[in-house]
Kinemage of the C-alpha trace (Angstrom):
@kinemage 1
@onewidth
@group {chain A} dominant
@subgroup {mainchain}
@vectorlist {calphas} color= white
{ca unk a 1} P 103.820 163.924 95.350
{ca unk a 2} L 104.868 161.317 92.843
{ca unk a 3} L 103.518 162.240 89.028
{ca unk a 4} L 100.483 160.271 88.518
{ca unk a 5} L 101.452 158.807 84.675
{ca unk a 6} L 98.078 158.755 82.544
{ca unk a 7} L 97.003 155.447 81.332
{ca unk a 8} L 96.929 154.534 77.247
{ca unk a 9} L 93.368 152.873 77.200
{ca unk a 10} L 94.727 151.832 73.661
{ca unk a 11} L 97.454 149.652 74.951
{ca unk a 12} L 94.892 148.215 77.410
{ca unk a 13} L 92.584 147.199 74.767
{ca unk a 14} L 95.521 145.260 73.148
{ca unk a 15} L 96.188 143.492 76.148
{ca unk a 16} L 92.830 142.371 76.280
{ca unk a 17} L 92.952 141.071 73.062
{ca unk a 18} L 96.562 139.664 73.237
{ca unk a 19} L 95.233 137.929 76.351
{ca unk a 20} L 92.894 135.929 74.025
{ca unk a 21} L 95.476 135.169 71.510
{ca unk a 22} L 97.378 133.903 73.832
{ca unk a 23} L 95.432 131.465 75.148
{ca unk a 24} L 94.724 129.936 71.906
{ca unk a 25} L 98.466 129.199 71.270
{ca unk a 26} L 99.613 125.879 72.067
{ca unk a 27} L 103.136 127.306 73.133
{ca unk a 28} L 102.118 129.334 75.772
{ca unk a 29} L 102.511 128.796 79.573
{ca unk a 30} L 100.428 130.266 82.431
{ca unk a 31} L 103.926 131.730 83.667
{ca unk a 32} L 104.400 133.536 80.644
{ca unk a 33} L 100.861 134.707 80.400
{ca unk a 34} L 100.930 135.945 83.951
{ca unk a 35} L 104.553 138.076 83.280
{ca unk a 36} L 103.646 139.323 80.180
{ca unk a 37} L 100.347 140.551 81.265
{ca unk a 38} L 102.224 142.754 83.922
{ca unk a 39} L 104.899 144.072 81.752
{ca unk a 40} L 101.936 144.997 78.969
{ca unk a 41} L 100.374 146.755 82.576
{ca unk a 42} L 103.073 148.787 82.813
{ca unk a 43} L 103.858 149.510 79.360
{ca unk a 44} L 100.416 150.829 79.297
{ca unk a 45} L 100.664 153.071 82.449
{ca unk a 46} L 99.085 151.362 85.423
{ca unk a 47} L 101.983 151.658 88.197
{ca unk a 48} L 102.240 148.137 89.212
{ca unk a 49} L 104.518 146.445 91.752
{ca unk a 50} L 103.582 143.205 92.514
{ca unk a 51} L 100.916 140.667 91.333
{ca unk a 52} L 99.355 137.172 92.132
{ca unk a 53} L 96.948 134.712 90.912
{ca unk a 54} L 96.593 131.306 92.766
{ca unk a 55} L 93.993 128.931 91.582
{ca unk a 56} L 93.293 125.128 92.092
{ca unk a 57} L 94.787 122.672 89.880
{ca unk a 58} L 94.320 119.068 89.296
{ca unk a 59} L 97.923 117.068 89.852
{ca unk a 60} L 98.794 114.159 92.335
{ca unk a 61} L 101.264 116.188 94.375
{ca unk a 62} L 99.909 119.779 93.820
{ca unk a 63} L 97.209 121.331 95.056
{ca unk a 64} L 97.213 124.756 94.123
{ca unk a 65} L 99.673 126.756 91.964
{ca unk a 66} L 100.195 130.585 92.618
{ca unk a 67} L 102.164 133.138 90.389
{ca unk a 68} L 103.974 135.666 91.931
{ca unk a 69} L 105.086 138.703 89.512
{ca unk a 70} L 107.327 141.813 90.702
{ca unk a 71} L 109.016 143.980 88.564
{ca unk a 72} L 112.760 142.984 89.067
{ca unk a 73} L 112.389 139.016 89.411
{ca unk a 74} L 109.487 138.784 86.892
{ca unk a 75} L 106.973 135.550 87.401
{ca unk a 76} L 107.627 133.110 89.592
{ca unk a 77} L 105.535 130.114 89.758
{ca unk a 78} L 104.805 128.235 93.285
{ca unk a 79} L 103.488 124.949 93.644
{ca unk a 80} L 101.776 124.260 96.433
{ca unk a 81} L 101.083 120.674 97.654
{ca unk a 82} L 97.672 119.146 98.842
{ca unk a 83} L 98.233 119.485 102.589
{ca unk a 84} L 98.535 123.301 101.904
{ca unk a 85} L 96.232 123.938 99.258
{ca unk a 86} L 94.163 126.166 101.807
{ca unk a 87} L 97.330 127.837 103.285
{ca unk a 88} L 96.798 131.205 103.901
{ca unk a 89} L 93.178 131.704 102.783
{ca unk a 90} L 91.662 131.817 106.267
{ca unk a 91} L 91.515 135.202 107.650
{ca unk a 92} L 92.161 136.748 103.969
{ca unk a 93} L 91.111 139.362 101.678
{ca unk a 94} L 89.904 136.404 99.369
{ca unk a 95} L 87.947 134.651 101.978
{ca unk a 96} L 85.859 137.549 102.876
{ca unk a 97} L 85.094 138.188 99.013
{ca unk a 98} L 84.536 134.257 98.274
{ca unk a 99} L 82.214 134.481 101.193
{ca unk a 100} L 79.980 137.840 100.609
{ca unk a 101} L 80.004 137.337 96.697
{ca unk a 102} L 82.243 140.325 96.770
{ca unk a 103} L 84.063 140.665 93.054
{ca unk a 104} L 86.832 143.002 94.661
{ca unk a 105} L 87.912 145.004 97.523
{ca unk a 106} L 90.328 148.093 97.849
{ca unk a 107} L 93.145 149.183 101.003
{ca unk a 108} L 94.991 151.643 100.773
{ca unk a 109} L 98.449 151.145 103.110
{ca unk a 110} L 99.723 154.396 104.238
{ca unk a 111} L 98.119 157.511 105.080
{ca unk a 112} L 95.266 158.673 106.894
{ca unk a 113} L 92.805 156.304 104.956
{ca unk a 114} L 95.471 153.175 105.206
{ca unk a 115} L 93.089 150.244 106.715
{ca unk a 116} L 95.075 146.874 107.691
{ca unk a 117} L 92.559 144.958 108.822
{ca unk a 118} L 94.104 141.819 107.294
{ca unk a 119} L 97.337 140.292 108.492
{ca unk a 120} L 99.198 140.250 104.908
{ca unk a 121} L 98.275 144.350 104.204
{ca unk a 122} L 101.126 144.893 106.715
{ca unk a 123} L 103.729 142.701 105.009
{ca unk a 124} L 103.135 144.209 101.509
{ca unk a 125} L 103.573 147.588 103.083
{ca unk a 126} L 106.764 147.374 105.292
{ca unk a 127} L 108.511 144.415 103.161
{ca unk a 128} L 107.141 145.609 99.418
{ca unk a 129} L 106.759 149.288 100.169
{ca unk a 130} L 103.399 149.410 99.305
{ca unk a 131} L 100.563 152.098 99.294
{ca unk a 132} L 97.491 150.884 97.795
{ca unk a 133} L 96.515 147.126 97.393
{ca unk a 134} L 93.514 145.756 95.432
{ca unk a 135} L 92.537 141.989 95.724
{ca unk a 136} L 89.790 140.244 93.361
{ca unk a 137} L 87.710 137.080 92.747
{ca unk a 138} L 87.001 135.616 89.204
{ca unk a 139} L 84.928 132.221 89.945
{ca unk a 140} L 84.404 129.523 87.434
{ca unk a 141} L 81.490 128.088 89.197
{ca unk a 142} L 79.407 128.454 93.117
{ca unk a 143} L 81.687 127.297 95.712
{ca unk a 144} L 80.751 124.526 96.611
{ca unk a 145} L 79.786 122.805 100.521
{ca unk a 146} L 82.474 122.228 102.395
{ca unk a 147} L 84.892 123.873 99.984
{ca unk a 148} L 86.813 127.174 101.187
{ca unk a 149} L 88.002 128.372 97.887
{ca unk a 150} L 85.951 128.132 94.365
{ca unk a 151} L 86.948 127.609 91.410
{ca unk a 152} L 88.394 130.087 89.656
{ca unk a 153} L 91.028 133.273 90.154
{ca unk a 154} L 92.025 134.773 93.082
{ca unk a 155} L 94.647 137.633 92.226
{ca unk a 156} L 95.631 140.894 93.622
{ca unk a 157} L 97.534 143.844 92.734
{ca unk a 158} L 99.962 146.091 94.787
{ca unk a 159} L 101.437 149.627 93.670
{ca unk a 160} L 104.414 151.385 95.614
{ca unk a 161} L 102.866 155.039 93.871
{ca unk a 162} L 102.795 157.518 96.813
{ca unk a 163} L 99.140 158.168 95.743
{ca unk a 164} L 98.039 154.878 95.055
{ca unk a 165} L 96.336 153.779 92.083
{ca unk a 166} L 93.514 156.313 90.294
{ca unk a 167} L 89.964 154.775 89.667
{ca unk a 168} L 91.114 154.787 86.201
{ca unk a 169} L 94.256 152.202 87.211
{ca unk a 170} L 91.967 150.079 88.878
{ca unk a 171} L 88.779 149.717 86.170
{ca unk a 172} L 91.576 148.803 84.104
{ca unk a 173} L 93.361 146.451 86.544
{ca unk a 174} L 89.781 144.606 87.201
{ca unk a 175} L 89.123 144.560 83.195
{ca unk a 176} L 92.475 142.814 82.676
{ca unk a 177} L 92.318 140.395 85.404
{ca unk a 178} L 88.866 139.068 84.182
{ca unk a 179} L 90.197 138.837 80.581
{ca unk a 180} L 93.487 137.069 82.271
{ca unk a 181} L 91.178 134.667 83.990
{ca unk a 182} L 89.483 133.324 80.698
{ca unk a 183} L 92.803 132.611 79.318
{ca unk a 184} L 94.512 130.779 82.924
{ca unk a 185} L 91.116 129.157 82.691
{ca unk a 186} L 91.907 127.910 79.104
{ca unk a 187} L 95.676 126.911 80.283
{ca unk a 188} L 94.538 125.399 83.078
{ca unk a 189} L 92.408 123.046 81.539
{ca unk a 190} L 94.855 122.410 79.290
{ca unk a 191} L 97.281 121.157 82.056
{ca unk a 192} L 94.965 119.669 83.871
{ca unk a 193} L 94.720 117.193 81.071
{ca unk a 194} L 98.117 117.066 80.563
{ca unk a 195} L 98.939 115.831 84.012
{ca unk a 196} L 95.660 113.422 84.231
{ca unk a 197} L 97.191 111.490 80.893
{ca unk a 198} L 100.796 111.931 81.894
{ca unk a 199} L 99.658 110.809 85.645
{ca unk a 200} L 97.715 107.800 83.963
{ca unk a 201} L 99.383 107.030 81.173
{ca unk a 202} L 102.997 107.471 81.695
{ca unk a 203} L 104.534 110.671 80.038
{ca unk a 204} L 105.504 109.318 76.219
{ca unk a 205} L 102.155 107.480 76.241
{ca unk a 206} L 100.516 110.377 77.540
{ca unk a 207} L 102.094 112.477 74.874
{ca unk a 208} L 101.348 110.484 71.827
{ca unk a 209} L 97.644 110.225 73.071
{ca unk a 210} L 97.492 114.134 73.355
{ca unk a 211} L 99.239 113.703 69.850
{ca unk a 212} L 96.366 111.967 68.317
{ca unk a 213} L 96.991 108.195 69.028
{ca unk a 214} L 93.495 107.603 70.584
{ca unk a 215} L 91.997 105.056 68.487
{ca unk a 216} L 91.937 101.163 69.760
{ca unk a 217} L 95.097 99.777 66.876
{ca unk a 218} L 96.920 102.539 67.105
{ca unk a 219} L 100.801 101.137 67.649
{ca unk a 220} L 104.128 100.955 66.504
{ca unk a 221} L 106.865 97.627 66.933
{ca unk a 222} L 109.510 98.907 69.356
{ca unk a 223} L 112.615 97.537 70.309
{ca unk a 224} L 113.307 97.957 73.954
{ca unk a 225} L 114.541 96.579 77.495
{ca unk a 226} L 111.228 95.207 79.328
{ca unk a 227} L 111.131 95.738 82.943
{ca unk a 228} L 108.722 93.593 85.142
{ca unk a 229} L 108.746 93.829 89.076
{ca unk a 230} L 106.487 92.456 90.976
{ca unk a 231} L 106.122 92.145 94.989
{ca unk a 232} L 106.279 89.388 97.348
{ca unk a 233} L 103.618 87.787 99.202
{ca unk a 234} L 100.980 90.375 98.803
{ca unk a 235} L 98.126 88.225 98.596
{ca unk a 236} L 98.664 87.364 102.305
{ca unk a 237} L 99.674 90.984 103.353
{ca unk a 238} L 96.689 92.151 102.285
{ca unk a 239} L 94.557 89.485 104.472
{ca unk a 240} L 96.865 90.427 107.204
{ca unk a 241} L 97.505 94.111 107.206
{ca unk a 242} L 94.671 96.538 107.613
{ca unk a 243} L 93.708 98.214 104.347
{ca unk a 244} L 95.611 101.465 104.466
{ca unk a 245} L 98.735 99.654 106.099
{ca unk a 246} L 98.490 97.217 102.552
{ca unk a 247} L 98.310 100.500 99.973
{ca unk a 248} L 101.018 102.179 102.052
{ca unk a 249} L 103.283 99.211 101.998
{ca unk a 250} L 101.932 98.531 98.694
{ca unk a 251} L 102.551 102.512 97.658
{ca unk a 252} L 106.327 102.152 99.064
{ca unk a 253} L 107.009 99.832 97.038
{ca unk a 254} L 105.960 101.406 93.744
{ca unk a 255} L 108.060 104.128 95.066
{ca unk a 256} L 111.142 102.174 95.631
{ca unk a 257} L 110.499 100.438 92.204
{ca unk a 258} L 108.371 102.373 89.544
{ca unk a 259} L 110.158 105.430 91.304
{ca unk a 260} L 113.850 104.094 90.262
{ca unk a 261} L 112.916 103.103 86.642
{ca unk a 262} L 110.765 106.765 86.100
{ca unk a 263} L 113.786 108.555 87.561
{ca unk a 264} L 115.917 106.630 85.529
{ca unk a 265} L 114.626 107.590 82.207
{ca unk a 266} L 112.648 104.313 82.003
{ca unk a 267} L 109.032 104.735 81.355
{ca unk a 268} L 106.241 103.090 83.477
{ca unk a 269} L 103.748 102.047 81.552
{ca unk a 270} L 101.376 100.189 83.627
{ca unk a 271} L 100.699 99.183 87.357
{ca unk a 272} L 99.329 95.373 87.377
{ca unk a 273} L 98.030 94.822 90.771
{ca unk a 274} L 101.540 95.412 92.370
{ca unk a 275} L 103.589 94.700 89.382
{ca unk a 276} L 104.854 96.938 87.660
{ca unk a 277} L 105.740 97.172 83.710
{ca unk a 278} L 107.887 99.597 82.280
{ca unk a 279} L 110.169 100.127 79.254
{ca unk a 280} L 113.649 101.933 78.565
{ca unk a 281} L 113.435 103.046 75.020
{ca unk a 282} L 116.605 102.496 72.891
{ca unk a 283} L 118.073 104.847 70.376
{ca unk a 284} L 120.137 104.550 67.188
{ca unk a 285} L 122.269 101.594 66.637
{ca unk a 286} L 124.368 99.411 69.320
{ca unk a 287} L 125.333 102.261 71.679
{ca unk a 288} L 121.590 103.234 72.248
{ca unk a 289} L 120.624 99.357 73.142
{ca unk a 290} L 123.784 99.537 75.875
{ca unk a 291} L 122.217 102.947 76.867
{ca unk a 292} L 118.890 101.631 77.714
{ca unk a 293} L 120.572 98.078 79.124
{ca unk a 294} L 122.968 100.290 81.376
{ca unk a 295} L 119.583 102.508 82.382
{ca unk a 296} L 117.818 99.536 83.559
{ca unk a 297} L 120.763 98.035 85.526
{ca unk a 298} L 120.949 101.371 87.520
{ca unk a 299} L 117.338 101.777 87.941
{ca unk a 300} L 117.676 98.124 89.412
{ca unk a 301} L 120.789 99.270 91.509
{ca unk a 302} L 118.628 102.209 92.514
{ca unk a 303} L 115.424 100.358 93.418
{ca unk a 304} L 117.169 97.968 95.581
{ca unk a 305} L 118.817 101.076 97.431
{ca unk a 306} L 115.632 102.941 98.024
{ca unk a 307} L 113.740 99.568 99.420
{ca unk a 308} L 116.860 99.054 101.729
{ca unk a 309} L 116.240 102.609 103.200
{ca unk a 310} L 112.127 101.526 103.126
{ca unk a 311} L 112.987 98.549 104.774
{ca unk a 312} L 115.264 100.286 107.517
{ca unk a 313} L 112.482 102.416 108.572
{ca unk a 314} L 109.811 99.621 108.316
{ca unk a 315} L 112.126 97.213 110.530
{ca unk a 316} L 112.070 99.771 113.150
{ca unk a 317} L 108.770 100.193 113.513
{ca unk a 318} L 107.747 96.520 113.770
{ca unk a 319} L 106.160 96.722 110.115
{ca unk a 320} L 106.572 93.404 107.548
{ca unk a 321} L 109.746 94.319 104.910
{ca unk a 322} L 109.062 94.585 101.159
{ca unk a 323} L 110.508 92.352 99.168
{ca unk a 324} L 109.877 92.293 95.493
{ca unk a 325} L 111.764 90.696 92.014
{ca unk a 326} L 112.476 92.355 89.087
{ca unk a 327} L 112.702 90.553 85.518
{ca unk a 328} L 114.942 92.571 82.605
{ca unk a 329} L 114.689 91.653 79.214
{ca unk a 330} L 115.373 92.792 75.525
{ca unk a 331} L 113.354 92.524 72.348
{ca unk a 332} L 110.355 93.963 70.147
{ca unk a 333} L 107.440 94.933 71.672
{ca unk a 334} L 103.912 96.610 70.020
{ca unk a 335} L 103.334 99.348 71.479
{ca unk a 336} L 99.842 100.875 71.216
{ca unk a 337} L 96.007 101.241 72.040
{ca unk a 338} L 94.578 97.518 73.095
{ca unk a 339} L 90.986 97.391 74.778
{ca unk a 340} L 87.429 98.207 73.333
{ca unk a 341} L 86.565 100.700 71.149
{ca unk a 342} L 85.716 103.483 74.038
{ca unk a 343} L 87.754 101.829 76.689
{ca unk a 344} L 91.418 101.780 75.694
{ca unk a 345} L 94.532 101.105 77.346
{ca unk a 346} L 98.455 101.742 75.932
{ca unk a 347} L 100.847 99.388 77.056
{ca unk a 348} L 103.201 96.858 75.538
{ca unk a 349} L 102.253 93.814 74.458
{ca unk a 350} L 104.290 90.494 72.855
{ca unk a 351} L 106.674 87.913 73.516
{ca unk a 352} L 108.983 89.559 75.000
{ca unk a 353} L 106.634 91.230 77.295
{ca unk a 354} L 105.520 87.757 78.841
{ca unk a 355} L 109.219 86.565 78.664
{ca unk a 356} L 110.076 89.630 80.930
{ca unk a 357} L 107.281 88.768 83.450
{ca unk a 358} L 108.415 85.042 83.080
{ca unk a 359} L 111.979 85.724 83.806
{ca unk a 360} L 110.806 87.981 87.266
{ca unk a 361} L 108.842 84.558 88.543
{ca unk a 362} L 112.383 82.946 88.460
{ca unk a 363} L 113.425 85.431 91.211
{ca unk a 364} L 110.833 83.858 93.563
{ca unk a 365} L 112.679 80.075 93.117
{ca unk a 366} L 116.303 81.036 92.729
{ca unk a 367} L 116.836 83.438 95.599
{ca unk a 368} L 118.217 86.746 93.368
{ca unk a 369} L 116.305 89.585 92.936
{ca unk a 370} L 116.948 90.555 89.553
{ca unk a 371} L 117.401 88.037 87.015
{ca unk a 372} L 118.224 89.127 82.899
{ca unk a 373} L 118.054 87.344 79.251
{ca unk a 374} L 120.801 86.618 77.703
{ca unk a 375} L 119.383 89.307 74.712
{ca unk a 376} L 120.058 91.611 77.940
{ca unk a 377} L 122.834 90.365 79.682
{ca unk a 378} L 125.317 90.069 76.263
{ca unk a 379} L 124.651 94.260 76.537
{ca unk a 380} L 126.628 95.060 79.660
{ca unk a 381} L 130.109 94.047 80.224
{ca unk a 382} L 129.208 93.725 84.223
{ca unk a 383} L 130.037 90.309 86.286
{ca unk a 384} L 127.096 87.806 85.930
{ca unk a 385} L 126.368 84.648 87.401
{ca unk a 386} L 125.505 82.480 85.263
{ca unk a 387} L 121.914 80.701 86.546
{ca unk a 388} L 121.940 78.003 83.258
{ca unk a 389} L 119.152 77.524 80.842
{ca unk a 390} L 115.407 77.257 82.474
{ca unk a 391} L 111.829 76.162 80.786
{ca unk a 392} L 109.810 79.044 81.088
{ca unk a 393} L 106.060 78.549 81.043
{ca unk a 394} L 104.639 80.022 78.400
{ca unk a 395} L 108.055 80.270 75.973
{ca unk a 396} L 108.798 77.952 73.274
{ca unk a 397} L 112.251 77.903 73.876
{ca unk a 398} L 114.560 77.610 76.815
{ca unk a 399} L 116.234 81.133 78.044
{ca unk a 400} L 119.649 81.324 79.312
{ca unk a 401} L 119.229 83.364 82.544
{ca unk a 402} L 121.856 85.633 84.773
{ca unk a 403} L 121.898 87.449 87.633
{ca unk a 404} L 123.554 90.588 87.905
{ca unk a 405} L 126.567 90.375 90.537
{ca unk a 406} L 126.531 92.402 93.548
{ca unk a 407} L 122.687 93.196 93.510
{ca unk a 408} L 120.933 91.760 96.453
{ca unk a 409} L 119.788 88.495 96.550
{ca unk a 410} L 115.771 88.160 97.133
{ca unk a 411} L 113.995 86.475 99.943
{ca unk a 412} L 113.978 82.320 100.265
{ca unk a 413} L 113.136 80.398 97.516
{ca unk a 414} L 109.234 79.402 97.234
{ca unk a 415} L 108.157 75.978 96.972
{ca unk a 416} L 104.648 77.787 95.205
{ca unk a 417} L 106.450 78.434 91.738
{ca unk a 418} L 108.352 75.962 89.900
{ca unk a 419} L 111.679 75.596 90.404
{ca unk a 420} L 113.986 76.008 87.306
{ca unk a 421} L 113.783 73.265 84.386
{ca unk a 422} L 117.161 72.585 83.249
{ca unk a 423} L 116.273 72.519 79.075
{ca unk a 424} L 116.899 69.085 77.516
């Protein structure tokens, strides 16, 4: 029979307290909170083999988030989307304590008191070698109707020790995990607002509103490459699509669009019906103004690619194809807080912001999907055509406008807009 090791109650007391130390640290990551609570588990004595938390989280692609600790790979963190947020918790351990207000149950594996009444006991003891296995509930909050799991911590621990864990392992294993589930609970509120602002806001607005920029006048004058796209002929796809066939058409497009720019390094700043406005931030000096020139032109290149593929698929199954125009432009910009005093909004605003929108309404009357400023075009040493100098409403002076060569050219002219206004 394997030595039973005796556990330092000292060390345990220090994990408890490192536990709340931790969570007060901006630094710290529910990753790195989960591994070293386990190494500080077996540093103390306990004989652990494997652990896992899962809880809900707030995100627009992930549901819940599980970490998955073992001694030789450390903590792994899983994602795990909306559609599978409930994946695996029918027919588990946790269900049957989230439903009989249960805090913890106890199975041990092998031997003449193993019980594996639950389909994942047998797993952890044939794949993980293990002998004794203690799951837990720490809820935030009543579960509420209609919801399987509550909020809170659902975690479980698994030793490989012949004799499994000692009543001793396990009122320290249960004091730990509560004291771990006030910190996640701290982290997890603190990501939870992190991907709300970031998911709202854009990621660099997000982050200087987490940074203190909160107050309506709040800005800075940037110099950067406007993007404005905007789609075609929504107003009457909406009157003659259903509702959910307009957002996902709607939703593809921001894909094919806000998608390229985001992936590009570009940052999306706001979504105006189904235009969207972004920026490309520029760096130091001439090379970081052809940096963010070059990072639109791709994110345009890229764009058009993805709404071909859209298209493809959308041809094929007898749905209308998006089209859409995209305006690129260079020049200062305030960047900040606009709105009322509890209401705010960041975003761009200026002349050049309403040039860039101006120049996209030129794609609707000269056929070209992407038309650039001269203040953008003089960046890139790519072929343009050359589309002559146009009155654009709203701009005191006439703007020399190209179109990039080899991009796609947009649908057929409109007779709604103006057509271009050769300057005098």
């Amino acid at each position: 029979m394997a030595e039973t090791k005796i556990i330092d109650n000292v060390l345990i007391n220090d994990i408890a307290e490192w536990l709340s130390e931790e969570a007060l640290r901006e630094e710290t990551s529910l990753g790195g909170i989960f591994d070293g609570t386990c190494k500080r588990l077996l540093a103390a004595g306990v004989p652990l083999a494997r652990g896992q938390v899962g809880f809900r989280t707030l995100h627009p692609l992930v549901g819940t988030v599980v970490l998955l600790w073992n001694e030789q790979d450390g903590c792994t963190v899983i994602p795990i989307s909306h559609d599978r947020k409930y994946a695996g918790w029918e027919g588990s351990p946790y269900e049957f304590l989230a439903d009989n207000d249960v805090p913890h149950l106890r199975r041990r594996l092998v031997g003449e008191d193993a019980i594996l009444d639950y389909s994942i006991l047998e797993g952890l003891r044939d794949n993980n070698g293990g002998t004794d296995y203690i799951a837990y509930l720490v809820p935030f909050c009543v579960k509420l109707p209609g919801e399987p799991m509550p909020d809170g911590i659902a975690g479980s621990w698994l030793t490989r020790r012949e004799n499994g864990f000692t009543d001793t392992d396990i009122a320290a294993l249960l004091r730990v995990g509560r004291r771990m589930a006030l910190a996640i609970k701290v982290l997890i509120k603190r990501e939870v607002t992190e991907n709300i602002v970031h998911a709202y806001l854009g990621r660099d607005a997000g982050a200087r509103v987490l940074d203190g920029s909160i107050q309506r006048g709040d800005h800075e004058k940037i110099h950067a490459v406007i993007w404005f796209s905007d789609m075609r002929r929504s107003t009457a796809l909406a009157e003659e699509l259903e509702p959910v066939a307009f957002f996902d058409m709607v939703n593809r497009y921001f894909e094919c669009t806000a998608g390229a720019v985001k992936d590009g390094g570009g940052e999306v700043l706001r979504f105006i019906g189904d235009a969207v406005l972004a920026i490309f931030t520029i760096g130091r000096g001439k090379a970081g103004v052809t940096k963010a020139c070059k990072a639109a032109i791709k994110a345009a290149k890229d764009a058009e690619r993805r709404c071909a593929d859209a298209n493809a698929e959308r041809a094929g199954a007898g749905l209308p194809l998006i089209e859409y125009g995209v305006g690129l432009h260079l020049g200062d910009v305030i960047y900040g807080n606009i709105g009322l005093p509890d209401r705010l909004e960041f975003s761009v605003i200026g002349a050049a912001a309403n040039e860039a929108a101006r120049l996209e309404g030129q794609t609707k009357v000269s056929g070209r999907r992407v038309i650039a400023s001269r203040a953008f075009a003089d960046n890139l040493d790519i072929d343009w055509d050359d589309l002559g100098d146009a009155e654009l409403a709203g701009v005191g002076e006439a703007m020399r406008l190209f179109a990039p060569r080899g991009l796609g050219y947009g649908p057929p002219p409109s007779t709604s807009v103006p057509p271009l206004v050769p300057a005098v």
